[in-house]
C-alpha positions in Angstrom: 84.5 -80.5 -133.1 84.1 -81.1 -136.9 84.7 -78.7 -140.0 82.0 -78.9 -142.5 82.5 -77.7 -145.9 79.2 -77.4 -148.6 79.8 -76.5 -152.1 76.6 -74.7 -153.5 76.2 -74.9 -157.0 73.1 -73.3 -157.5 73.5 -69.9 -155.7 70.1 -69.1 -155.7 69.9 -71.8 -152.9 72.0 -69.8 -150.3 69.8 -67.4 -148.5 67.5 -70.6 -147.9 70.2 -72.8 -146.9 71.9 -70.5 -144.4 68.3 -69.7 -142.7 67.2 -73.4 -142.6 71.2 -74.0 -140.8 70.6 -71.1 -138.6 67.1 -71.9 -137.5 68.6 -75.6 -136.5 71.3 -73.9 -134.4 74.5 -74.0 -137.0 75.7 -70.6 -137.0 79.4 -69.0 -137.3 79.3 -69.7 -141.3 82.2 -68.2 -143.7 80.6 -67.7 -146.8 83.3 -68.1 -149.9 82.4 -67.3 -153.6 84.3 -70.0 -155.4 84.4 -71.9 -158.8 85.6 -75.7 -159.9 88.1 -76.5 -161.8 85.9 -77.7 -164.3 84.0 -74.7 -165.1 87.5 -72.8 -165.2 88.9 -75.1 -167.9 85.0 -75.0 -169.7 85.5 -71.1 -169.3 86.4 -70.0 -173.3 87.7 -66.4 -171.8 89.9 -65.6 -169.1 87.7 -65.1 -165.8 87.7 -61.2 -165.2 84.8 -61.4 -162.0 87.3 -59.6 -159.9 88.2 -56.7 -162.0 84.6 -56.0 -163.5 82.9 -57.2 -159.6 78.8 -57.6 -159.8 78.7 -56.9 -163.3 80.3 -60.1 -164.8 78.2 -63.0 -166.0 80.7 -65.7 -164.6 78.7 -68.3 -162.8 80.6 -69.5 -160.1 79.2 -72.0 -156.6 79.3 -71.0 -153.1 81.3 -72.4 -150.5 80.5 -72.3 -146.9 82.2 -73.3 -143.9 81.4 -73.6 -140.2 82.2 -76.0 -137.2 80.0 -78.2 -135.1 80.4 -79.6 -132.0 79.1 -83.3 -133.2 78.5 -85.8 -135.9 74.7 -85.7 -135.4 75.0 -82.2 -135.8 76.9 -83.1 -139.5 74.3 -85.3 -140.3 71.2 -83.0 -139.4 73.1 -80.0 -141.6 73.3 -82.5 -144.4 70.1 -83.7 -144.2 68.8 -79.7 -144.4 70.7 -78.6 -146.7 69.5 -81.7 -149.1 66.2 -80.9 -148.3 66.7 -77.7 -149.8 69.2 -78.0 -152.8 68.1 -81.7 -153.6 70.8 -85.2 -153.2 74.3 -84.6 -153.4 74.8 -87.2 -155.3 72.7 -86.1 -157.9 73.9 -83.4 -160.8 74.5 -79.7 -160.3 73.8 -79.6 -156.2 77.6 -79.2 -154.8 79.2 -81.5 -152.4 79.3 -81.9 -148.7 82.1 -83.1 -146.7 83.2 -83.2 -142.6 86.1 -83.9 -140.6 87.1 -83.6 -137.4 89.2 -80.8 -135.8 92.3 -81.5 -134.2 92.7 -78.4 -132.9 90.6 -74.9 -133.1 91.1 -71.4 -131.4 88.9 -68.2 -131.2 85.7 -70.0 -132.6 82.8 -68.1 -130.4 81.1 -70.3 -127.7 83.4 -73.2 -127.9 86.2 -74.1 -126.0 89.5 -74.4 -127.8 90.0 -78.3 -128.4 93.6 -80.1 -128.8 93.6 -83.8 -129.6 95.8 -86.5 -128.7 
């Protein structure tokens, strides 16, 4: 099993991303609101999202998380999500990272997994 993190910087790309994932079979995603530490420094006030909630201007990414059971499975979630949001590599899209599990409990439909 693998964890897969994605960094969404353009929010207005989420609702496609997680029903092009879901429609491929990756399901069981946390959804995170998050920010970088760049925009935090950029930031001229102190961030107040929390205490004001919807009505605050800060723009901030998204960050999801979800396990698969496979590396093709990593690469076919890469290769949707860029289809949506545009190359990683490129300027204002997020990032996208994997690694493997060495050990996972209580995710649905997959058997706890120890390595070693």
């Amino acid at each position: 099993m693998f964890m897969i993190l994605c960094v969404i910087d353009q929010t207005d790309h989420l609702k496609a991303v997680l029903k092009a994932w879901q429609q491929n079979s990756i399901n069981g995603v946390t959804i995170l609101e998050s920010t970088g530490l760049h925009r935090l420094i950029a930031e001229t006030r102190v961030p107040m999202r929390y205490a004001f909630g919807a009505a605050s201007s800060e723009r901030g990414n998204i960050t999801l998380l979800t396990i698969v059971d496979n590396e093709e499975t990593i690469q076919r979630c890469l290769e949707i999500t860029e289809s949506i949001i545009g190359d990683f590599n490129g300027p204002n899209t997020g990032i996208f990272i994997a690694w493997p599990l060495g050990f996972a409990k209580g995710v649905t439909g997959k058997q706890s997994h120890s390595s070693g």
